[in-house]
N, CA, C and O atoms as a GROMACS GRO file, in nm:
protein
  364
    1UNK      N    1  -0.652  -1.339   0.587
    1UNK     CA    2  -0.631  -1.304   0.449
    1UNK      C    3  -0.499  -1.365   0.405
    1UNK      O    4  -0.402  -1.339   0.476
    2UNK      N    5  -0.484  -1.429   0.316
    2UNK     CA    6  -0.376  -1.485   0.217
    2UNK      C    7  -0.368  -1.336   0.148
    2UNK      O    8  -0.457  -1.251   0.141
    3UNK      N    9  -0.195  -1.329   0.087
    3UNK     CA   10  -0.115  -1.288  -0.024
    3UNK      C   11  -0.075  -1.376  -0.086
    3UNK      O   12  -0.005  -1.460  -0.030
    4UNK      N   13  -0.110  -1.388  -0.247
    4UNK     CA   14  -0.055  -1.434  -0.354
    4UNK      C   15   0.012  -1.368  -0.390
    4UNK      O   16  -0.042  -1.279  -0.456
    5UNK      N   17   0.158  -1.359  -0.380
    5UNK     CA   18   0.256  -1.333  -0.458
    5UNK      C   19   0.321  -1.390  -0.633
    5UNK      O   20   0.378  -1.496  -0.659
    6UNK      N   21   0.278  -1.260  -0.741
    6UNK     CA   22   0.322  -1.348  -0.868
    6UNK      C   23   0.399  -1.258  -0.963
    6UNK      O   24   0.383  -1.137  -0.976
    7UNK      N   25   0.507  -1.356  -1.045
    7UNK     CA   26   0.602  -1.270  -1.125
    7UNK      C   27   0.599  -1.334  -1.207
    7UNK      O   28   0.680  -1.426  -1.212
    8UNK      N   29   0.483  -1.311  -1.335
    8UNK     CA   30   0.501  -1.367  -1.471
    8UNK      C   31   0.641  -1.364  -1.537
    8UNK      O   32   0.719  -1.280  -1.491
    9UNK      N   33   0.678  -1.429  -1.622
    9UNK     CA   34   0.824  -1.464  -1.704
    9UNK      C   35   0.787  -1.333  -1.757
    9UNK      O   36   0.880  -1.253  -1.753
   10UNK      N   37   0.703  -1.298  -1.796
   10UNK     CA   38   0.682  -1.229  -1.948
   10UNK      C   39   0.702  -1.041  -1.842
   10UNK      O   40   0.698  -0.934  -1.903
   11UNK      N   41   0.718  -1.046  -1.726
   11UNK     CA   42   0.784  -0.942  -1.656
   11UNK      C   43   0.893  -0.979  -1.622
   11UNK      O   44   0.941  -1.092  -1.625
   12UNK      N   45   0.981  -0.778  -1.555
   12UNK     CA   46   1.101  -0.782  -1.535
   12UNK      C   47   1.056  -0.879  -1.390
   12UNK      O   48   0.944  -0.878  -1.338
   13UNK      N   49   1.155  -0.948  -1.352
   13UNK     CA   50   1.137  -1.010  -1.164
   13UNK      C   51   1.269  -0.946  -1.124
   13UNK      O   52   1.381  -0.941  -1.175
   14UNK      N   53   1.187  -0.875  -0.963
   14UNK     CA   54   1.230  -0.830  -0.894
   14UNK      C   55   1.269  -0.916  -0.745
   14UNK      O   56   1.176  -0.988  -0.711
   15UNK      N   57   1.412  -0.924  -0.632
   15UNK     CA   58   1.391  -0.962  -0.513
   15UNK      C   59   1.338  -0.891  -0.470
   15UNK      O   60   1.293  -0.997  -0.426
   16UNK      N   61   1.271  -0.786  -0.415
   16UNK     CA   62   1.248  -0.680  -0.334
   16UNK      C   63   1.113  -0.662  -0.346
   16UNK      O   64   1.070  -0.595  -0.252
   17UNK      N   65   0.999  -0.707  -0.455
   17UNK     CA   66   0.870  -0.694  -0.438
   17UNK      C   67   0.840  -0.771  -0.507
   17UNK      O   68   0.924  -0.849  -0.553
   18UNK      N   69   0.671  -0.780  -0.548
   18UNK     CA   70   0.620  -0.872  -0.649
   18UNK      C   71   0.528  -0.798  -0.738
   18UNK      O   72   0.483  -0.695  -0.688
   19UNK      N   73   0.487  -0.828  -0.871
   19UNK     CA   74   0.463  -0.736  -0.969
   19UNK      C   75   0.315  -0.768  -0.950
   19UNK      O   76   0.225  -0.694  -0.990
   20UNK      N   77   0.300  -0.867  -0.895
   20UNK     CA   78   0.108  -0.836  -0.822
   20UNK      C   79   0.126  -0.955  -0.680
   20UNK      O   80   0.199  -1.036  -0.622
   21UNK      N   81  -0.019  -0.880  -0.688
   21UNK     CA   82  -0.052  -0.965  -0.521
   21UNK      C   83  -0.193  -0.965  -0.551
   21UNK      O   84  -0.258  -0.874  -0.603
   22UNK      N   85  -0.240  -1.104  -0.502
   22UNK     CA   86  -0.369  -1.109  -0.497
   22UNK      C   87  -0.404  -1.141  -0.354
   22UNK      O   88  -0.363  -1.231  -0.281
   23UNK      N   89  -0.480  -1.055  -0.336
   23UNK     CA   90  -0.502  -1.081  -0.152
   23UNK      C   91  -0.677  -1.162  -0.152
   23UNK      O   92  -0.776  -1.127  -0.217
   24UNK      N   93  -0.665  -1.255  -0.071
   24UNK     CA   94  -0.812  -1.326  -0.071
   24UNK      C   95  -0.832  -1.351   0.081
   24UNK      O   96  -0.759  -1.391   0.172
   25UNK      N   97  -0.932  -1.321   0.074
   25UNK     CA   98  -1.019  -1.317   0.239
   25UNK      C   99  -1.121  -1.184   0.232
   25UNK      O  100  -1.158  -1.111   0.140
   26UNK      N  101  -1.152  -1.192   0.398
   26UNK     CA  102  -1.237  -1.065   0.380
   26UNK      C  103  -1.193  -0.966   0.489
   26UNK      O  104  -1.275  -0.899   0.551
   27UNK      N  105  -1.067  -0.960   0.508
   27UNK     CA  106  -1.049  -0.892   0.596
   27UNK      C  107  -0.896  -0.771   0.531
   27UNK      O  108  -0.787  -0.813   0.492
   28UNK      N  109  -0.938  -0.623   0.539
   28UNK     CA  110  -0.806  -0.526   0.509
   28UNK      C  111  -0.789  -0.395   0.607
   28UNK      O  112  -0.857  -0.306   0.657
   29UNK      N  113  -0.689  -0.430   0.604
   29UNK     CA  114  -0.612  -0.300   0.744
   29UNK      C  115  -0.544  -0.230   0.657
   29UNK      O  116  -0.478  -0.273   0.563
   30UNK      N  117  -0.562  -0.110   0.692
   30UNK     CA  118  -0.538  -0.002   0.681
   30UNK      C  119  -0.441   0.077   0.784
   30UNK      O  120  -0.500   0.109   0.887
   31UNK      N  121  -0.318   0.111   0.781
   31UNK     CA  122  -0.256   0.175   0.885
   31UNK      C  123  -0.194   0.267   0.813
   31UNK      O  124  -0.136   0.249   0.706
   32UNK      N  125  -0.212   0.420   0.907
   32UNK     CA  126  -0.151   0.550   0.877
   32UNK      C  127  -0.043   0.544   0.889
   32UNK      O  128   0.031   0.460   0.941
   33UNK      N  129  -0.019   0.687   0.811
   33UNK     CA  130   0.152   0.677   0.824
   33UNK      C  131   0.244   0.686   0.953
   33UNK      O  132   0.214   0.771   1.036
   34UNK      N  133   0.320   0.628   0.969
   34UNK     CA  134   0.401   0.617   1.059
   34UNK      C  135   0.527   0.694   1.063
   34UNK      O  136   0.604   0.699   0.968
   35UNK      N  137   0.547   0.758   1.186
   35UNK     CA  138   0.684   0.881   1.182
   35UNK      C  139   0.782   0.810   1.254
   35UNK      O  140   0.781   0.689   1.274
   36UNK      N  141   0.851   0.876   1.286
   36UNK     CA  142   1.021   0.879   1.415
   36UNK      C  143   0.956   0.885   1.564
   36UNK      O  144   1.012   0.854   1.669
   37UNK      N  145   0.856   0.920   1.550
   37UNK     CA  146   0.824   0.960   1.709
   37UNK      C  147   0.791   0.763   1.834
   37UNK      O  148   0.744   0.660   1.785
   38UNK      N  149   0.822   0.774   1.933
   38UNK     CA  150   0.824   0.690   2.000
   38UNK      C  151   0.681   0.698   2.087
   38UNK      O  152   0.585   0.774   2.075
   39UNK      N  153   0.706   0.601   2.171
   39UNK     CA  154   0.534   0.573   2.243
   39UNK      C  155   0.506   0.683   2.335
   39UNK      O  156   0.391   0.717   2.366
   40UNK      N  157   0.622   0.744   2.382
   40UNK     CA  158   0.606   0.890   2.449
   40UNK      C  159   0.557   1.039   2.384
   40UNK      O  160   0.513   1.147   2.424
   41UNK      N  161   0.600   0.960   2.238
   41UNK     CA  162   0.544   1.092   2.129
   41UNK      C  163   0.688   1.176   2.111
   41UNK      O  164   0.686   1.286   2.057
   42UNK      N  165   0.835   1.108   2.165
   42UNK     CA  166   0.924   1.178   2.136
   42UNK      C  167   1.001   1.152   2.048
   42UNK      O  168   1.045   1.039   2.026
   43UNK      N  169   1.028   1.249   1.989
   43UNK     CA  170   1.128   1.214   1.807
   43UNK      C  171   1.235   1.150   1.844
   43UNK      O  172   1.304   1.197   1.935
   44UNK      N  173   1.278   0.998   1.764
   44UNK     CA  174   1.387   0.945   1.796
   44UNK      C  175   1.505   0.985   1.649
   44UNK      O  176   1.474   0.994   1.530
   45UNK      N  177   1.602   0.998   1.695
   45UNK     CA  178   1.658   0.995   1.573
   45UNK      C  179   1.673   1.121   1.516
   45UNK      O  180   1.650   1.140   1.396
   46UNK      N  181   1.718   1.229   1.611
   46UNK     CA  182   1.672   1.378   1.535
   46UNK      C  183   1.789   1.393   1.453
   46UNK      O  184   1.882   1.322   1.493
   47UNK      N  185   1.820   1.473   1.335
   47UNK     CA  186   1.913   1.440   1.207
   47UNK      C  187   2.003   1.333   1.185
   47UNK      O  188   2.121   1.335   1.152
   48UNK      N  189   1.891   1.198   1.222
   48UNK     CA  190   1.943   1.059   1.159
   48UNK      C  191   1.879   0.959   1.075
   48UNK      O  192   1.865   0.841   1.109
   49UNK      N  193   1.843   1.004   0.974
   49UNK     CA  194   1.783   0.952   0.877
   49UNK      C  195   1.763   0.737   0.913
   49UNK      O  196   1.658   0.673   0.908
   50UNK      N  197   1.873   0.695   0.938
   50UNK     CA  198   1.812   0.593   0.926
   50UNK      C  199   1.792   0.570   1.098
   50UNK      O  200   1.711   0.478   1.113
   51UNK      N  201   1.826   0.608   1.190
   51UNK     CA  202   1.733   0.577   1.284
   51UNK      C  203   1.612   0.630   1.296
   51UNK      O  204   1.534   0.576   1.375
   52UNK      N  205   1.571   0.744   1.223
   52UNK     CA  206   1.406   0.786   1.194
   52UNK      C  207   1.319   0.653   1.148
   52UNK      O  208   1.217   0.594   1.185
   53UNK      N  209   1.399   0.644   1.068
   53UNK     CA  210   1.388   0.473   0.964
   53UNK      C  211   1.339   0.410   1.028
   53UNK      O  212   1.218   0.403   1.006
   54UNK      N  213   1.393   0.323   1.148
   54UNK     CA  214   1.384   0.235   1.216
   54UNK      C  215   1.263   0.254   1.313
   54UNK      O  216   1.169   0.177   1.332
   55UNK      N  217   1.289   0.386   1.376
   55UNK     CA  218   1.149   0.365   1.468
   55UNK      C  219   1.020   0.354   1.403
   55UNK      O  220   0.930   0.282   1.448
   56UNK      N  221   1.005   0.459   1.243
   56UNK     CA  222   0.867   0.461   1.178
   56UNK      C  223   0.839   0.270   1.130
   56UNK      O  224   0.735   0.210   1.158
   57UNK      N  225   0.940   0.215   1.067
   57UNK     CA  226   0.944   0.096   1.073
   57UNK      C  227   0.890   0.001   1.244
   57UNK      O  228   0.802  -0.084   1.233
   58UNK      N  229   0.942   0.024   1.361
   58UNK     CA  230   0.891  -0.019   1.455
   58UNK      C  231   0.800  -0.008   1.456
   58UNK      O  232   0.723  -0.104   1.451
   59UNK      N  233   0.743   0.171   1.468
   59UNK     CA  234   0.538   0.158   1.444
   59UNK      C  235   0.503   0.089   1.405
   59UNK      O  236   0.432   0.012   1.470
   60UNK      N  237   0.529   0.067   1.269
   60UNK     CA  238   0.470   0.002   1.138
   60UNK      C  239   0.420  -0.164   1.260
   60UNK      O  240   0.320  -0.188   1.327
   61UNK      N  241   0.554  -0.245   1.236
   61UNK     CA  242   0.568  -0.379   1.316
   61UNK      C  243   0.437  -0.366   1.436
   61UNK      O  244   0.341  -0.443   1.432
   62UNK      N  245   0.449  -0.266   1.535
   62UNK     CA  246   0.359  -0.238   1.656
   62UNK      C  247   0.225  -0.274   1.649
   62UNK      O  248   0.152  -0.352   1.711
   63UNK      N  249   0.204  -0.132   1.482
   63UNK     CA  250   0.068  -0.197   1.457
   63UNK      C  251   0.006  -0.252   1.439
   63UNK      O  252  -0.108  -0.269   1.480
   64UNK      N  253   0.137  -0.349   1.285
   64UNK     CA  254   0.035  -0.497   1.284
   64UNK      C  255   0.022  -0.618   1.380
   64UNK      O  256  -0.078  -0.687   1.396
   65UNK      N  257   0.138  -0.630   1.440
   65UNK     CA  258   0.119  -0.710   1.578
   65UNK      C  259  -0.030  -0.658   1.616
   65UNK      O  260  -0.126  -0.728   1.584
   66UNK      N  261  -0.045  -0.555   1.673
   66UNK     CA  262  -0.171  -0.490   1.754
   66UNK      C  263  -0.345  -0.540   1.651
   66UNK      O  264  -0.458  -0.532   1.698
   67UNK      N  265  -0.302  -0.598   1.483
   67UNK     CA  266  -0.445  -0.655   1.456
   67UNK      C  267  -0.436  -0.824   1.427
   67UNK      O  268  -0.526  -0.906   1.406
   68UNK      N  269  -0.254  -0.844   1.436
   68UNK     CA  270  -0.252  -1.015   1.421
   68UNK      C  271  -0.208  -1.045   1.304
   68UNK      O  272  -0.225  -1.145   1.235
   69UNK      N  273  -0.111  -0.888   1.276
   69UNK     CA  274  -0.035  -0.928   1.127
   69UNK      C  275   0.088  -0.958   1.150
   69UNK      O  276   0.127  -1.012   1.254
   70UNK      N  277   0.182  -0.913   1.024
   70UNK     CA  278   0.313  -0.946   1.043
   70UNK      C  279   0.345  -0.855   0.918
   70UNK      O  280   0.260  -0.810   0.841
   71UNK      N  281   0.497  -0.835   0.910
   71UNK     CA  282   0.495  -0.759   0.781
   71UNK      C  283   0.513  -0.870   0.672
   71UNK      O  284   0.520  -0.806   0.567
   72UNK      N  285   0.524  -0.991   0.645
   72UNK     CA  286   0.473  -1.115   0.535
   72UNK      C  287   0.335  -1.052   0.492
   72UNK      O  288   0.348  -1.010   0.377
   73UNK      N  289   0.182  -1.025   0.550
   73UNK     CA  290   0.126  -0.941   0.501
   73UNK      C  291   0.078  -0.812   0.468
   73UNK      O  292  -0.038  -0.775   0.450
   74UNK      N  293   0.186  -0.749   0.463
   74UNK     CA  294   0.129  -0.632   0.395
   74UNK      C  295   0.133  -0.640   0.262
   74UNK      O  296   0.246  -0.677   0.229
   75UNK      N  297   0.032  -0.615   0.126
   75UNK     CA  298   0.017  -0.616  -0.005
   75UNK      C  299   0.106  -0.484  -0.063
   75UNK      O  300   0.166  -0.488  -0.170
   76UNK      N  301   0.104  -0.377   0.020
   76UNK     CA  302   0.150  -0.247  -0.036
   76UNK      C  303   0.212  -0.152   0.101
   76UNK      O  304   0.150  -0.139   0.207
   77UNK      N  305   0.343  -0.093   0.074
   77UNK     CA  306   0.358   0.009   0.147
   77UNK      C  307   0.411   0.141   0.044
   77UNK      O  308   0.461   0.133  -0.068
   78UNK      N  309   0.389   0.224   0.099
   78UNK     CA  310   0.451   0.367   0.009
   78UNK      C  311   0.515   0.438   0.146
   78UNK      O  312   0.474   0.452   0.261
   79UNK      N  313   0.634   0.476   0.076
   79UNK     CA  314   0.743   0.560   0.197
   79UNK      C  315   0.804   0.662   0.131
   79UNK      O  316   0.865   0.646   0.025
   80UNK      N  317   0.784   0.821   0.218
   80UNK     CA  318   0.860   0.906   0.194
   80UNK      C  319   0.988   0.962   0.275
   80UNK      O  320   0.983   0.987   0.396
   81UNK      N  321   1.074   0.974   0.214
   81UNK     CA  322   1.184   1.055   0.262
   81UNK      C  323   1.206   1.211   0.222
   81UNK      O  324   1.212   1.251   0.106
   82UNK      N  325   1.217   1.289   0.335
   82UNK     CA  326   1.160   1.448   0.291
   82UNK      C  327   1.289   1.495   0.369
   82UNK      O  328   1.325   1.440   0.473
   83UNK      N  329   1.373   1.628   0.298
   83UNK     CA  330   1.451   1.705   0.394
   83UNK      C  331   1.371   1.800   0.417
   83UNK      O  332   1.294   1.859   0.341
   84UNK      N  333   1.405   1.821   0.579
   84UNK     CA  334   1.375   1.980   0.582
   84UNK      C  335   1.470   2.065   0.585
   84UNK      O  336   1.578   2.048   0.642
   85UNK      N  337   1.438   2.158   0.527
   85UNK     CA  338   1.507   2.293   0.486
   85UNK      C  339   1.477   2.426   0.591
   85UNK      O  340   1.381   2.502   0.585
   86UNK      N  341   1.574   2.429   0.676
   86UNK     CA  342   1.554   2.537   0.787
   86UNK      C  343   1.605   2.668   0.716
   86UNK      O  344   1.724   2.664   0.686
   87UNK      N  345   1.540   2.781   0.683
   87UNK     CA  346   1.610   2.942   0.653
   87UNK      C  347   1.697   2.974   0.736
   87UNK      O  348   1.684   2.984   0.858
   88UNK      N  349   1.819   2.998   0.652
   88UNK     CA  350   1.909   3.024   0.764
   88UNK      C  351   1.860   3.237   0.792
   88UNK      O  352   1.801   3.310   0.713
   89UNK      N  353   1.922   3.277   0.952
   89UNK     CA  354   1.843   3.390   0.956
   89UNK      C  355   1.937   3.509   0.895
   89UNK      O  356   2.058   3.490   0.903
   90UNK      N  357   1.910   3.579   0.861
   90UNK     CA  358   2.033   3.688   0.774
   90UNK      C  359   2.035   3.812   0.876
   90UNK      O  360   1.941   3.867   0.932
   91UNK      N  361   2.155   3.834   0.880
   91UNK     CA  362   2.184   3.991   1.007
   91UNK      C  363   2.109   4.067   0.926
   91UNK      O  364   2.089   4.185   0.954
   0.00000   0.00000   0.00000
């Protein structure tokens, strides 16, 4: 599968993404979301936001290696950043 990357004049242009993509072929992967956790299943990065970063990012890399991608193709990612909020316990 090719990505066409395009930024009409008549849009704002961005470095950081492209305001469409036309993907042509017949082939699309799909990969779930990806956490902090490592190949052991153990959380890397426990209250470190950007090394959480990095390992869910490693998944990411793992997987597409694992169908013969790269991240050049991915068309779309969506990423959340969530605190958790522990109750503190009251005497």
């Amino acid at each position: 599968m090719t990505l066409e990357r395009i930024n009409p004049q008549t849009l704002p242009n961005f470095t950081t993404f492209s305001q469409i993509v036309v993907a042509r072929g017949s082939r699309i992967v799909f990969v779930s979301g990806q956490v902090a956790l490592n190949a052991d299943g153990q959380l890397v990065g426990e209250r470190d936001l950007a090394a959480q970063a990095a390992q869910a990012f490693r998944n990411l890399l793992a997987a597409l290696r694992a169908v013969g991608a790269t991240a050049a193709d991915v068309a779309k990612m969506t990423w959340y950043v969530v605190q958790r909020v522990v109750p503190r316990k009251t005497l």
